[in-house]
N, C-alpha and C positions, 0 to 999 in steps of 0.2 A: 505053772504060770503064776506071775506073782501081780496083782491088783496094785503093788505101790506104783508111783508116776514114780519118773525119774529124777532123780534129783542132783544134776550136775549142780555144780556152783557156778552162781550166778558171775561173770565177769564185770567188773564196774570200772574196769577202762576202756576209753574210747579208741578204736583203734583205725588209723586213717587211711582210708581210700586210696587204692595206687591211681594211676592214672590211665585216663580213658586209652585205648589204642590206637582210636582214630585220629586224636591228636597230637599234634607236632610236640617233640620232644624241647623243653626248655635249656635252657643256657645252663644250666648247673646242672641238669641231669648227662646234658653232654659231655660236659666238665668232669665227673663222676664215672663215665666209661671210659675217657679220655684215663683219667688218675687211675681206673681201677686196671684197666687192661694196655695200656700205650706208654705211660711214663713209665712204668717199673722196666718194663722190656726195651725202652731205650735208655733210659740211664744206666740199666746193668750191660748189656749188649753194646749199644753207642762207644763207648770206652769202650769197649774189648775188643772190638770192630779196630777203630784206630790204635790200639796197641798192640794189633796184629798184622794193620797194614803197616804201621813205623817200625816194626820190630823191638817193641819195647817190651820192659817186664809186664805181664800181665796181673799181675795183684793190686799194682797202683790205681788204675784205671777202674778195676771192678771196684777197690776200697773204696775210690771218690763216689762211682755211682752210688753207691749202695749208702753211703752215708748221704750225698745229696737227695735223695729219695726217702730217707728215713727221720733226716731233719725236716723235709717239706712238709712228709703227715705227720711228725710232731709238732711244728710251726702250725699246722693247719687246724689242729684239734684245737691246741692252746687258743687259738685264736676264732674258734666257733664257724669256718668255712664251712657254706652251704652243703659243696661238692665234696669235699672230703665226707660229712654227715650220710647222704648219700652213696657216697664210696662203700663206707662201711655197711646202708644197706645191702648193696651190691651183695657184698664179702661176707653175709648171713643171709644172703638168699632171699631176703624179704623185697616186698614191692618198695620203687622210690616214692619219698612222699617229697618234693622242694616245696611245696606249699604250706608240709605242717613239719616244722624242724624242732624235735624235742630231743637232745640231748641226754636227758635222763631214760632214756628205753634203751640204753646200752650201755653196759660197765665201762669202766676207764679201763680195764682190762683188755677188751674187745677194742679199744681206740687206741690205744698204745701198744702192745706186746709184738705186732709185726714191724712197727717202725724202728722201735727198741731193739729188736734181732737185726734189723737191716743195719742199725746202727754201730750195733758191737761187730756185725759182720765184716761190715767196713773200714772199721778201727782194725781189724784183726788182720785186715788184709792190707790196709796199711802200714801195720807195723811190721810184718813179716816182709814185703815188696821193699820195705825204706832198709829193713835189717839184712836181705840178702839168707834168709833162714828159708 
């Protein structure tokens, strides 16, 4: 047995409270399940849906989704959206804070790299659905 105290290092950022349980979820955190779990499944699916009931090629359709979806959270970082900030708590598991929005607690990495793949995703399946490849 060892007499030293422990000596973790001290943390000297503050880090924000999620939110109580018992109260009502706010407008951007709805916005945020909404963005994290409902748009992506309807803009990829919605389009797939109707180019499978018109009998169309199916690349066109997923290519729009997926880039309409990929421009949106690019649009939305660029532009400091509550709910996107949020989204991406989602998307790393941590509690939503809409009351403390700090942008700098997550790389530009983590805010871009999925909109980025949706977006090549899209280009790819539009070029291939426009080319007939």
């Amino acid at each position: 047995m060892s007499n030293k105290p422990n000596r973790l290092p001290k943390t000297t950022t503050k880090t924000a409270q999620p939110r109580d349980p018992g109260t009502p979820m706010t407008k951007v955190e709805k916005l945020a399940i909404l963005n994290r779990y409902v748009f992506p499944v309807v803009s990829i699916f919605g389009p797939m849906l109707l180019a499978w009931l018109m009998k169309w090629d199916i690349l066109i359709p997923l290519g729009i989704g997926c880039y309409i979806f990929g421009a949106y959270q690019l649009i939305g970082y660029k532009n400091r959206w509550d709910h996107i900030y949020c989204s991406i708590q989602l998307f790393k598991h941590d509690p939503m804070t809409p009351h403390d929005i700090r942008w700098d607690r997550y790389s530009k990495f983590d805010a871009t790299a999925l909109p980025i793949a949706f977006v090549i995703l899209g280009t790819f399946a539009l070029l291939f659905g426009t080319n007939g490849i």
